[in-house]
Gaussian input, Z-matrix of N, CA and C with variables (Angstrom, degrees):
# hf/3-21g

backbone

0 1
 N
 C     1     B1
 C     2     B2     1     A1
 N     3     B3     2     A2     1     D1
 C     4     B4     3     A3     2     D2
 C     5     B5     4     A4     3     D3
 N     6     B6     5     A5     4     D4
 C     7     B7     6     A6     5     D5
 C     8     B8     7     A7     6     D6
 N     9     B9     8     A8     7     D7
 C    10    B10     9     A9     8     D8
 C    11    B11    10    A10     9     D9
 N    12    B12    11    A11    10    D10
 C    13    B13    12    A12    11    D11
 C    14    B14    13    A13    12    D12
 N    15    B15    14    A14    13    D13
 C    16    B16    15    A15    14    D14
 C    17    B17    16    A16    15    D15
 N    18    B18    17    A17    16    D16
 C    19    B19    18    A18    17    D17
 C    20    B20    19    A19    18    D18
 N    21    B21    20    A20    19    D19
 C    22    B22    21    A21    20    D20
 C    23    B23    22    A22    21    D21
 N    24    B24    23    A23    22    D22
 C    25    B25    24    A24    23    D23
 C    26    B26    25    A25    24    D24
 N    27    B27    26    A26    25    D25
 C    28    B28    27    A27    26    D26
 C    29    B29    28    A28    27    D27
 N    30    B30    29    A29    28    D28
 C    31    B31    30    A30    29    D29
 C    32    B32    31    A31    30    D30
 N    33    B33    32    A32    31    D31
 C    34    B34    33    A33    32    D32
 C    35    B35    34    A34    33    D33
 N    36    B36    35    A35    34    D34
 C    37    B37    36    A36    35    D35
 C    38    B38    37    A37    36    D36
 N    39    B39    38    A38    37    D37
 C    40    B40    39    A39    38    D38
 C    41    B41    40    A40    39    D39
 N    42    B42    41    A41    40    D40
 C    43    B43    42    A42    41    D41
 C    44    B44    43    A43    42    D42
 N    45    B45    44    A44    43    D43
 C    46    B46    45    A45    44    D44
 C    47    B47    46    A46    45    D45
 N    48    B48    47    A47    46    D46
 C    49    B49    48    A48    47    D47
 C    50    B50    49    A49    48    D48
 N    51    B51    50    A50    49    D49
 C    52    B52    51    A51    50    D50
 C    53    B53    52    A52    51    D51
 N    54    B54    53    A53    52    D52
 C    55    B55    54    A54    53    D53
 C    56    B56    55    A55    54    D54
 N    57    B57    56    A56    55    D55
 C    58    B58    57    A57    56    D56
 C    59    B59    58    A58    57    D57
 N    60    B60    59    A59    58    D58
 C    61    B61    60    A60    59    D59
 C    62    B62    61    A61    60    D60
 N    63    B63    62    A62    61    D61
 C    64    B64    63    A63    62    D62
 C    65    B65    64    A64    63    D63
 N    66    B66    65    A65    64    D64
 C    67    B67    66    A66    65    D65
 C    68    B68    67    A67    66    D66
 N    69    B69    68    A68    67    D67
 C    70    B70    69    A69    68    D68
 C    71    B71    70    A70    69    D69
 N    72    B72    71    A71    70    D70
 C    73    B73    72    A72    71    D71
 C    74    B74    73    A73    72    D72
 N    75    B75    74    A74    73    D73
 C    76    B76    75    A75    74    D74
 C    77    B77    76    A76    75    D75
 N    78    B78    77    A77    76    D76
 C    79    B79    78    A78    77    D77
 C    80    B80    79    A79    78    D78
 N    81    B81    80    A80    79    D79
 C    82    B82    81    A81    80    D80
 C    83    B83    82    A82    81    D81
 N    84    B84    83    A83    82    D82
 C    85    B85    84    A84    83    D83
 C    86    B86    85    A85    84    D84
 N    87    B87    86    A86    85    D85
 C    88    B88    87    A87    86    D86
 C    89    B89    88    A88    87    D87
 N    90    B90    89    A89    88    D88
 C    91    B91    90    A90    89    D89
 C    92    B92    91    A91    90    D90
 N    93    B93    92    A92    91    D91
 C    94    B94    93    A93    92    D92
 C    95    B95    94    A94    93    D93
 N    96    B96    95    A95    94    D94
 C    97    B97    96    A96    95    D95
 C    98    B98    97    A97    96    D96
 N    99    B99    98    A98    97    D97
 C   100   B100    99    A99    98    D98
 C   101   B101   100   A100    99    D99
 N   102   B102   101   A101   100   D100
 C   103   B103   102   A102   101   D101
 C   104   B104   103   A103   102   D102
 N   105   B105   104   A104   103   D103
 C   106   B106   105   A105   104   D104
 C   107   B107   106   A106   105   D105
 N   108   B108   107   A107   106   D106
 C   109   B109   108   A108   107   D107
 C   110   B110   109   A109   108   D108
 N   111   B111   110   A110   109   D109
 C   112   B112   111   A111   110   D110
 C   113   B113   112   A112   111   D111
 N   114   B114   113   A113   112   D112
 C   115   B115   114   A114   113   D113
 C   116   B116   115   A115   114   D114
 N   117   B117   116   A116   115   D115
 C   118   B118   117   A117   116   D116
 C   119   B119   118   A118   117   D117
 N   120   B120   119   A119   118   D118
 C   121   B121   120   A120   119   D119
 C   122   B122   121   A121   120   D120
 N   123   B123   122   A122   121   D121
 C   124   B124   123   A123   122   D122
 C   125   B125   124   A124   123   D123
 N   126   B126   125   A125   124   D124
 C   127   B127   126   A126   125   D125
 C   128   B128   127   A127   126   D126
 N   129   B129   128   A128   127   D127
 C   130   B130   129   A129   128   D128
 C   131   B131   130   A130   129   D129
 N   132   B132   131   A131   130   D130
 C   133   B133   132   A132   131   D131
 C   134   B134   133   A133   132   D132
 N   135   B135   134   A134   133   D133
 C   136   B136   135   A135   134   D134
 C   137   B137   136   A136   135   D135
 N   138   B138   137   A137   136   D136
 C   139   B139   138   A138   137   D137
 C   140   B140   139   A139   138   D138
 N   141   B141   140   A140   139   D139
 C   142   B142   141   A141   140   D140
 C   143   B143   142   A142   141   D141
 N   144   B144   143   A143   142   D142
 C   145   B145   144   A144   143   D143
 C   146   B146   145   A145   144   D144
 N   147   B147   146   A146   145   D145
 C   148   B148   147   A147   146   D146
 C   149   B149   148   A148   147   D147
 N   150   B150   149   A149   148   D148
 C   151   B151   150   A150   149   D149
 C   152   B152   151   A151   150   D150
 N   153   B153   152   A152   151   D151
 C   154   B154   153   A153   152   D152
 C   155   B155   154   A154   153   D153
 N   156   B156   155   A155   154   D154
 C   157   B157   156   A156   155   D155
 C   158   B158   157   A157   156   D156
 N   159   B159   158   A158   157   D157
 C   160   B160   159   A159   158   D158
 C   161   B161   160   A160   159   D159
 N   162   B162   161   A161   160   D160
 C   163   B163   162   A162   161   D161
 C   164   B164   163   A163   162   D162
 N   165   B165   164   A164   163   D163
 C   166   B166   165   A165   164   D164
 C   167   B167   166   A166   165   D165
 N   168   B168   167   A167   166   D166
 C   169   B169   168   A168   167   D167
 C   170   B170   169   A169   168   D168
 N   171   B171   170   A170   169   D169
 C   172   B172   171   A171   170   D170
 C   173   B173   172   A172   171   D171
 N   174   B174   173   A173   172   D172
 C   175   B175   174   A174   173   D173
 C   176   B176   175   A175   174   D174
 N   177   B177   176   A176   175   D175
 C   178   B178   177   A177   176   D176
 C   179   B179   178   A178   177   D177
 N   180   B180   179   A179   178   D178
 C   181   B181   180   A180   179   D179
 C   182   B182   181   A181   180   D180
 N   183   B183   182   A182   181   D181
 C   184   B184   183   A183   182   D182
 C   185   B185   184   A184   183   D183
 N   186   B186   185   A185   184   D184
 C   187   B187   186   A186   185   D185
 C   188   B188   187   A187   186   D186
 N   189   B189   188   A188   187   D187
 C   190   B190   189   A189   188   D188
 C   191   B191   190   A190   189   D189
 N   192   B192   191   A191   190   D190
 C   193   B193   192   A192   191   D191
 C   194   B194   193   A193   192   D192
 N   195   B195   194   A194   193   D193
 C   196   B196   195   A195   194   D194
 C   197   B197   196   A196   195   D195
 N   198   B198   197   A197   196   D196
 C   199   B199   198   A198   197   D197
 C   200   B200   199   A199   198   D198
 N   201   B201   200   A200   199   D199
 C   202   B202   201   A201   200   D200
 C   203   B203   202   A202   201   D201
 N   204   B204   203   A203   202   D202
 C   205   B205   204   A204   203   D203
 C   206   B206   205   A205   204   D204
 N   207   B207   206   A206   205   D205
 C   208   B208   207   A207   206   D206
 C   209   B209   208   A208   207   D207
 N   210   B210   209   A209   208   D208
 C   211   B211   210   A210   209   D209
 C   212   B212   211   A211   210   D210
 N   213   B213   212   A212   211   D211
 C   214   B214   213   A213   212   D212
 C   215   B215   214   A214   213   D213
 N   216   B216   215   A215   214   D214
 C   217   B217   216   A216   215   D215
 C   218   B218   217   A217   216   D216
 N   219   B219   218   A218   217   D217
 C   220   B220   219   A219   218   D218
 C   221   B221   220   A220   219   D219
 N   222   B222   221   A221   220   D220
 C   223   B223   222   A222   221   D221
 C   224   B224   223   A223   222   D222
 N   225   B225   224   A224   223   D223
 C   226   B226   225   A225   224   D224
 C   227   B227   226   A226   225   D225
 N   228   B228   227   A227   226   D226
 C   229   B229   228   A228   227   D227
 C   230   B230   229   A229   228   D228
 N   231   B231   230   A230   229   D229
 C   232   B232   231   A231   230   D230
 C   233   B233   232   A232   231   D231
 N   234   B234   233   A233   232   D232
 C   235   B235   234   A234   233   D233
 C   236   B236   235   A235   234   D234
 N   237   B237   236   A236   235   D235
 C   238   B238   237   A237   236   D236
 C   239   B239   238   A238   237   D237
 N   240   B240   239   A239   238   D238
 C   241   B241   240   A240   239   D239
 C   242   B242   241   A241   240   D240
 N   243   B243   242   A242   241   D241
 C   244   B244   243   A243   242   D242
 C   245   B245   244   A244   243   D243
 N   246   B246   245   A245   244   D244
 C   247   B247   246   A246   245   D245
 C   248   B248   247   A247   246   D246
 N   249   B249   248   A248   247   D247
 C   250   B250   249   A249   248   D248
 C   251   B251   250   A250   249   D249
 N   252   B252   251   A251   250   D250
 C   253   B253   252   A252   251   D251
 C   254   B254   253   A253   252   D252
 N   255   B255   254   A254   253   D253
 C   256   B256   255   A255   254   D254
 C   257   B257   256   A256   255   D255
 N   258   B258   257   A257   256   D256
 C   259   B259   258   A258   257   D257
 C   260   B260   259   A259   258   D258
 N   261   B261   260   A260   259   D259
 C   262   B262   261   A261   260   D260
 C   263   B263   262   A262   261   D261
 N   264   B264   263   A263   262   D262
 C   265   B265   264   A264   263   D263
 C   266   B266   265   A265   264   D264
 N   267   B267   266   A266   265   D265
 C   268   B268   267   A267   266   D266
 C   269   B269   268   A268   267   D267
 N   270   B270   269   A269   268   D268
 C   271   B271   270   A270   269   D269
 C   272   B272   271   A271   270   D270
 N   273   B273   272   A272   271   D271
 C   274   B274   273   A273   272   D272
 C   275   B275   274   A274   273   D273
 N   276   B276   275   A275   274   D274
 C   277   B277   276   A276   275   D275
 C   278   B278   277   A277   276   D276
 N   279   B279   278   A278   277   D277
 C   280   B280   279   A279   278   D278
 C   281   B281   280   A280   279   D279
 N   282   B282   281   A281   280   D280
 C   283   B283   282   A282   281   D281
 C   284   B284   283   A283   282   D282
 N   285   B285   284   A284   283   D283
 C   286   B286   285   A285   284   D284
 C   287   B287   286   A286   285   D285
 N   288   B288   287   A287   286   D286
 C   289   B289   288   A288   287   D287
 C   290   B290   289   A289   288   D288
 N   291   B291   290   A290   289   D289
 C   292   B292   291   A291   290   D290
 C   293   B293   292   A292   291   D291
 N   294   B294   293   A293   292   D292
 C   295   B295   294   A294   293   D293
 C   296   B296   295   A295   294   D294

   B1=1.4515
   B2=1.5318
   B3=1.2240
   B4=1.8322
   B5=1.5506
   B6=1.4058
   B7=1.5749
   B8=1.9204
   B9=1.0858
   B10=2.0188
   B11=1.7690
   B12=1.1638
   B13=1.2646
   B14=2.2824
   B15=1.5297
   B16=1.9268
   B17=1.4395
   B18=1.2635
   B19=1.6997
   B20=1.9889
   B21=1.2171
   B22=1.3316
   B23=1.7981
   B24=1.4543
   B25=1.3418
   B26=1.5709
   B27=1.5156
   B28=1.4185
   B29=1.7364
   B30=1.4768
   B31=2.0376
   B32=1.5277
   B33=1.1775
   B34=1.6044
   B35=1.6619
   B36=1.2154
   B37=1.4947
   B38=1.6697
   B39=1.3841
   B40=1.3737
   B41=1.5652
   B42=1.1020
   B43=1.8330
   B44=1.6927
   B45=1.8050
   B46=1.3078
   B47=1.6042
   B48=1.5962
   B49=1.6278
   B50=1.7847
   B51=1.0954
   B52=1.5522
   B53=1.8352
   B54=1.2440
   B55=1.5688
   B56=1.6662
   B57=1.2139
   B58=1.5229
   B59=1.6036
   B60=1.5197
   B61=1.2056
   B62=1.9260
   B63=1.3396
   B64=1.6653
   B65=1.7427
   B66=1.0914
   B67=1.5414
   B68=1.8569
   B69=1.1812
   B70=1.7859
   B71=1.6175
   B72=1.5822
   B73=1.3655
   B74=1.4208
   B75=1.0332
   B76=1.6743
   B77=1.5448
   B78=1.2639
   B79=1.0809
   B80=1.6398
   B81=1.4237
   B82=1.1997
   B83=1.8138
   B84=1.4817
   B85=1.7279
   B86=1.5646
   B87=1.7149
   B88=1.1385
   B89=1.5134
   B90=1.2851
   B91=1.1816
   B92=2.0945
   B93=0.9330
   B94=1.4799
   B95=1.4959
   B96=1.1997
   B97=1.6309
   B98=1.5253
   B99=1.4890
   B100=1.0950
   B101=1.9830
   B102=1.6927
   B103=1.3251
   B104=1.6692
   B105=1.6590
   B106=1.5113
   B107=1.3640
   B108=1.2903
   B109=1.5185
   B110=1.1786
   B111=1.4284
   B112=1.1329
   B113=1.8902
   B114=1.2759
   B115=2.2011
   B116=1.8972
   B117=0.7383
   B118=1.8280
   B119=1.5367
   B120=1.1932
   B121=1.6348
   B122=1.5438
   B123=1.9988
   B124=1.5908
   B125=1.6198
   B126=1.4109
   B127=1.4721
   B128=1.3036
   B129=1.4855
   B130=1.3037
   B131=1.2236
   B132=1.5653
   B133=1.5106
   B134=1.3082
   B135=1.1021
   B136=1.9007
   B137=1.5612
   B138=1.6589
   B139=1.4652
   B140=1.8179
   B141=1.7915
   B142=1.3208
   B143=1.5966
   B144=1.4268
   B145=1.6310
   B146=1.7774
   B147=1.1780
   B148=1.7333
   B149=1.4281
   B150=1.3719
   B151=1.3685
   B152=1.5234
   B153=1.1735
   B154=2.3151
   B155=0.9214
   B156=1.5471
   B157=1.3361
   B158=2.0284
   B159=1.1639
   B160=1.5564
   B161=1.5461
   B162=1.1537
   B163=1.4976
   B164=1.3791
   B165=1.4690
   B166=1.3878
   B167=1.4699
   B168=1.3289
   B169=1.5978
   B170=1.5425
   B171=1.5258
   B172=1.5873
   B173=1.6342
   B174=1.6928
   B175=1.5204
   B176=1.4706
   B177=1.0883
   B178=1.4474
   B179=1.6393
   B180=1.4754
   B181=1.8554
   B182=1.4644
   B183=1.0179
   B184=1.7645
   B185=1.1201
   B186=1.5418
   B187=1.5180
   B188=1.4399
   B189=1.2827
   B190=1.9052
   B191=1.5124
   B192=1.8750
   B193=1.5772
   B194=1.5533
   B195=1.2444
   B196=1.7920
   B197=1.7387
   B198=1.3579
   B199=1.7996
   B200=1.0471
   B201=1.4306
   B202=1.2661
   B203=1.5252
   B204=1.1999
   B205=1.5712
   B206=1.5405
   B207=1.3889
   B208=1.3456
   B209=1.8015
   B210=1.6449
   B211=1.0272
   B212=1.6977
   B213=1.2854
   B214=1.6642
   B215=1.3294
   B216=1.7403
   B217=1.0173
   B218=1.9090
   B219=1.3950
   B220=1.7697
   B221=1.9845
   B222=1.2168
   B223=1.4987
   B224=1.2763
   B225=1.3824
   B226=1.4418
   B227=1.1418
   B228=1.9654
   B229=1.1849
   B230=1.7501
   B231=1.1628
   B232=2.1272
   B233=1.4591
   B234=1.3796
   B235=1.6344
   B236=1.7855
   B237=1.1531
   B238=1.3539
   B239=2.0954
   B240=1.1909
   B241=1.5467
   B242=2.1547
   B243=1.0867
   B244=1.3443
   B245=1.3963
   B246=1.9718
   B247=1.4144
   B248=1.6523
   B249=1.1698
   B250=1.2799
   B251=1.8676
   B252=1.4376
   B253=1.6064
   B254=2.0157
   B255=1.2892
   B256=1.7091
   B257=1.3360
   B258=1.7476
   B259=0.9264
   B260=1.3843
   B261=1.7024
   B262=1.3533
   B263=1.6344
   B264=1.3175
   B265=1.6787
   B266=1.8835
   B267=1.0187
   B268=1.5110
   B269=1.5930
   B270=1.6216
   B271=1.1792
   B272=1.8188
   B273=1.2463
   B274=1.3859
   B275=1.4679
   B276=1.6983
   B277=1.6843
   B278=1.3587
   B279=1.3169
   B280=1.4098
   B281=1.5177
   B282=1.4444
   B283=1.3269
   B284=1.3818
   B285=1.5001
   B286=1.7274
   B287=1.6898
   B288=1.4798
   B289=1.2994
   B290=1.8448
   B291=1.1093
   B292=1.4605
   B293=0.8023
   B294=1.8013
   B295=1.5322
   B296=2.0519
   A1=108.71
   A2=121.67
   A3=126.56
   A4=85.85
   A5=87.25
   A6=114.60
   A7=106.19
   A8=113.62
   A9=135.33
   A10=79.91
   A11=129.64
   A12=118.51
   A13=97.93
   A14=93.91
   A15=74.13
   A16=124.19
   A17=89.73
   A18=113.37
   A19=105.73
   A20=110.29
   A21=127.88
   A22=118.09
   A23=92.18
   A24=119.26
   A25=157.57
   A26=99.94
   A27=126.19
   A28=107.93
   A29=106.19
   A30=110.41
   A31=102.49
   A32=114.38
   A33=99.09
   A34=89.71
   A35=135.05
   A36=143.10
   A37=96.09
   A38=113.24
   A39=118.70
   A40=106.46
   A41=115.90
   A42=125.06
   A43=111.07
   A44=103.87
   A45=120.74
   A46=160.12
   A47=81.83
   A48=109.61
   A49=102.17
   A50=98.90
   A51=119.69
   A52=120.59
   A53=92.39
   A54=105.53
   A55=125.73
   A56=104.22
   A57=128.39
   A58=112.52
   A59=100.45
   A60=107.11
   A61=130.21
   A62=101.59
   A63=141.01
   A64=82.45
   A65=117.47
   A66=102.67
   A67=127.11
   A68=93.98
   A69=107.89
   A70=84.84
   A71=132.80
   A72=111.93
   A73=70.13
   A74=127.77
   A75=137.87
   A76=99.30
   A77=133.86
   A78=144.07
   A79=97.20
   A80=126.90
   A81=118.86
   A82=89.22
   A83=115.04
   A84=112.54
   A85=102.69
   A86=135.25
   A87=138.73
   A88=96.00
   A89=150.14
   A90=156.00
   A91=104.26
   A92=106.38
   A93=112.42
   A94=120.06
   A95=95.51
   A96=102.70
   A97=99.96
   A98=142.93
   A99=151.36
   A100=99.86
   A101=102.63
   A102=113.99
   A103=118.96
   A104=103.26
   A105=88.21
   A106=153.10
   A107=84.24
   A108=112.84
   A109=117.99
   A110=131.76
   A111=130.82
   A112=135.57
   A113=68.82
   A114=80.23
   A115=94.91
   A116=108.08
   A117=111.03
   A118=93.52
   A119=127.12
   A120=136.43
   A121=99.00
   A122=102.79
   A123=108.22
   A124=104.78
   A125=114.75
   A126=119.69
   A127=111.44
   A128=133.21
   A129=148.04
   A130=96.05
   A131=108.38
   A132=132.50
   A133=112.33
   A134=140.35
   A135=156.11
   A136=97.60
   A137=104.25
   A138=90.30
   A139=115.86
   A140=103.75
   A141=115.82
   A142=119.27
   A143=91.45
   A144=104.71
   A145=114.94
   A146=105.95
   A147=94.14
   A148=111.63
   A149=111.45
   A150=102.61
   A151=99.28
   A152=117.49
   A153=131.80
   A154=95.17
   A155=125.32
   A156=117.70
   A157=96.95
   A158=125.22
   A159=131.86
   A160=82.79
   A161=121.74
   A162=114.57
   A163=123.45
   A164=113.85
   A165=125.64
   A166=105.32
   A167=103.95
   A168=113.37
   A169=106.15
   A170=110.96
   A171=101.72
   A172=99.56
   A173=122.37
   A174=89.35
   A175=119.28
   A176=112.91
   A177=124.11
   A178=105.30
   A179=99.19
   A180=102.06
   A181=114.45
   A182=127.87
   A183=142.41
   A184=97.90
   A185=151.04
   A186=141.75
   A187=87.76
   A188=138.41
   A189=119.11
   A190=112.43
   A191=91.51
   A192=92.81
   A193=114.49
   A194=121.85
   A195=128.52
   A196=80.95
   A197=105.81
   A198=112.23
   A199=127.62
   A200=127.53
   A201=130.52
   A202=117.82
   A203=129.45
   A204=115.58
   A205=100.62
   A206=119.08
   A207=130.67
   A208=104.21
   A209=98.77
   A210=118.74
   A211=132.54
   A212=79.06
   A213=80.93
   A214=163.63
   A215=99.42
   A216=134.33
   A217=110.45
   A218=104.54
   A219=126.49
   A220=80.10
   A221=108.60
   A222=109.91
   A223=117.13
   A224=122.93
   A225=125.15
   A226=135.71
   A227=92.08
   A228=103.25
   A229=117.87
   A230=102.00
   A231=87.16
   A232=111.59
   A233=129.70
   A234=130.00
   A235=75.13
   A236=106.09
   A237=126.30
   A238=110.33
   A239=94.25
   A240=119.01
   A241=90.81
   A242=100.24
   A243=111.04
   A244=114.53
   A245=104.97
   A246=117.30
   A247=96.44
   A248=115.99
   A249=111.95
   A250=122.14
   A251=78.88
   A252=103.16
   A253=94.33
   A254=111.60
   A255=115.50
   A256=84.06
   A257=152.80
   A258=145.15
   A259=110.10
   A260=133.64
   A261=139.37
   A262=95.68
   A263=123.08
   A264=98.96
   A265=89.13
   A266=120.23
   A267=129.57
   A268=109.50
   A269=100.38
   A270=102.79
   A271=115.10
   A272=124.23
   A273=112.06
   A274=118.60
   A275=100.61
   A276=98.47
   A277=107.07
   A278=147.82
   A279=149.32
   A280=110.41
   A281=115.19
   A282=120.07
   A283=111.39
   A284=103.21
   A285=110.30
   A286=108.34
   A287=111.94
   A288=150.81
   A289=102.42
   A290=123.47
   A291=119.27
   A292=102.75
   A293=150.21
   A294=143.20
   A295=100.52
   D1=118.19
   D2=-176.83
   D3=-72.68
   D4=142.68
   D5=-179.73
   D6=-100.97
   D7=113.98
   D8=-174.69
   D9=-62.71
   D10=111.26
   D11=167.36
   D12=-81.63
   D13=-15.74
   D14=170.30
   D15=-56.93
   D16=-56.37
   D17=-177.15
   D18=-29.73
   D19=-36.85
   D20=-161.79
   D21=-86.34
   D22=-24.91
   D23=158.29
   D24=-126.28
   D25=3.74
   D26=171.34
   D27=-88.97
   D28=109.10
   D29=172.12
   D30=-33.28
   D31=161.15
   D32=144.44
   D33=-141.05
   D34=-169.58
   D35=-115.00
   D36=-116.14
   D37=-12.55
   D38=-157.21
   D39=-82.77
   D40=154.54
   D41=-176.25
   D42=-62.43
   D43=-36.90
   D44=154.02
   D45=-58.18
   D46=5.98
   D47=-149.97
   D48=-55.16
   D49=128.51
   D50=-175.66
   D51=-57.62
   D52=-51.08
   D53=161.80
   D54=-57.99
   D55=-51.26
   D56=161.25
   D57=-40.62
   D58=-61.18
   D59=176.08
   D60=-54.11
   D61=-35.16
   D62=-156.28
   D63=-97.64
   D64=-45.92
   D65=177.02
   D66=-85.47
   D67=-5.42
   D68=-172.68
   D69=-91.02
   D70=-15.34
   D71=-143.27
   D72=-99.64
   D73=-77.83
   D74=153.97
   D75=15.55
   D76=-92.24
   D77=-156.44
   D78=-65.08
   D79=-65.39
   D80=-126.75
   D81=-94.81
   D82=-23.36
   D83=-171.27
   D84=-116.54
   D85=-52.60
   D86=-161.00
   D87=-75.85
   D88=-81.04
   D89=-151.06
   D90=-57.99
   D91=-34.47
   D92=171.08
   D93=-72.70
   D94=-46.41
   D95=-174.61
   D96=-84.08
   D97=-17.74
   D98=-173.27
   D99=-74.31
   D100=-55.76
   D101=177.05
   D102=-63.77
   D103=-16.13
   D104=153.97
   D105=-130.24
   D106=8.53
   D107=150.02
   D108=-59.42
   D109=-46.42
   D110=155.37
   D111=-45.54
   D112=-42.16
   D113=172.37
   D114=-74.64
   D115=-35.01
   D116=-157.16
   D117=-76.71
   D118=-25.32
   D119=-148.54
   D120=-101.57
   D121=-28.09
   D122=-154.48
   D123=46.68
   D124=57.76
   D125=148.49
   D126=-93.90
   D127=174.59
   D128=172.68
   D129=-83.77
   D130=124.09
   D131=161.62
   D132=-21.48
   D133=118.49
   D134=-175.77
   D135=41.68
   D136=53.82
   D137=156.41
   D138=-112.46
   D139=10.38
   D140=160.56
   D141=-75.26
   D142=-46.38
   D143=176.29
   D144=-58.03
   D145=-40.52
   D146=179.65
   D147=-89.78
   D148=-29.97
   D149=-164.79
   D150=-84.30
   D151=-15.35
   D152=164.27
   D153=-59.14
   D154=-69.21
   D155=-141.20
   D156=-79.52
   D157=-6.05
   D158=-175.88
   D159=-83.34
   D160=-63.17
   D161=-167.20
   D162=-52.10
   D163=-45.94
   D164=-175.85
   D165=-55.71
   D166=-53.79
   D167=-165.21
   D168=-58.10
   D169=-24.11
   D170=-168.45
   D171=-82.78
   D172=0.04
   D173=162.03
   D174=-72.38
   D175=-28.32
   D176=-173.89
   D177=-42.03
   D178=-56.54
   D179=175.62
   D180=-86.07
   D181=0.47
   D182=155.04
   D183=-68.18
   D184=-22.37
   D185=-155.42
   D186=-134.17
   D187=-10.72
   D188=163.19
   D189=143.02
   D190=-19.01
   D191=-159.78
   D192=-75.54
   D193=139.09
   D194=-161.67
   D195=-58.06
   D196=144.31
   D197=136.95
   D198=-45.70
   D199=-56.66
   D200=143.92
   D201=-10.65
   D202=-53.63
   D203=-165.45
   D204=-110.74
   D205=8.76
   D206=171.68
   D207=-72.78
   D208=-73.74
   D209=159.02
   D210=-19.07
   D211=-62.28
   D212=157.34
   D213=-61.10
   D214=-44.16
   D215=149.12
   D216=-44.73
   D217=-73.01
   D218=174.77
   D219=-22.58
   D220=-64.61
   D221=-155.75
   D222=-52.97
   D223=-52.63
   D224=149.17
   D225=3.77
   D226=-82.82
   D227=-175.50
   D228=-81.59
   D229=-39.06
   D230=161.43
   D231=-44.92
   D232=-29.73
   D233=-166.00
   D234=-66.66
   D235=-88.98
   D236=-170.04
   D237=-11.91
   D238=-61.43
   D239=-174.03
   D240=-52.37
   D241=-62.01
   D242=-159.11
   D243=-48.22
   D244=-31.87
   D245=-169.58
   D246=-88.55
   D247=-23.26
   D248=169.60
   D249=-49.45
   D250=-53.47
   D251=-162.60
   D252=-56.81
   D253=-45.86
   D254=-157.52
   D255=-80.30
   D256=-37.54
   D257=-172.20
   D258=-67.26
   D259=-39.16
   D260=-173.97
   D261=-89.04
   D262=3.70
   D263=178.41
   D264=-116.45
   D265=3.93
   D266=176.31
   D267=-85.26
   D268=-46.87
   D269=173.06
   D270=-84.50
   D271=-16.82
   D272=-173.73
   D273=127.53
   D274=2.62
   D275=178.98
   D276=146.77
   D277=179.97
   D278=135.13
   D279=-61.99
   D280=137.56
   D281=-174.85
   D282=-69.81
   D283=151.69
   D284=-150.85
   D285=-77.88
   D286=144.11
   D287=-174.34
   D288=97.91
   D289=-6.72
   D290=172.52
   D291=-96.22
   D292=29.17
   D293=167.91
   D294=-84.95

């Protein structure tokens, strides 16, 4: 079954929203525990995060999906991430417990 990489990243309207959800988990448990694993490991600061997020993504192309629409997608969501980022330094920071 080809996997809609939209489906996986488009909100939709619901109180439940899946993405929403997938990004709080991100923020509020993976990105913390990533930063100290890293101190604990004496790795270089987000060298879990890129060299993770390289790994993760290759199930995506382990299961069929072109690089190409990996890639793409990836592109998105950094757009996405980025407008986040200039919106929380507009307002004064990322909202608190996601620092």
């Amino acid at each position: 079954m080809p996997i809609d990489l939209n489906t996986l990243i488009e909100h939709d309207a619901s109180d439940e929203c899946p993405v929403c959800r997938a990004q709080n988990l991100v923020d509020l448990a993976l990105l913390p525990a990533v930063a100290a694993w890293e101190m604990r490991s004496e790795l270089p600061h987000l060298s879990i995060a890129l060299i993770g997020a390289a790994g993760l993504l290759s199930a995506l192309l382990e299961e069929g999906v072109p690089r190409d629409d990996v890639e793409a997608t990836l592109s998105r969501l950094l757009d996405d991430y980025e407008q986040q980022i200039a919106e929380n330094e507009v307002m004064g920071g990322p909202p608190q417990g996601t620092a």
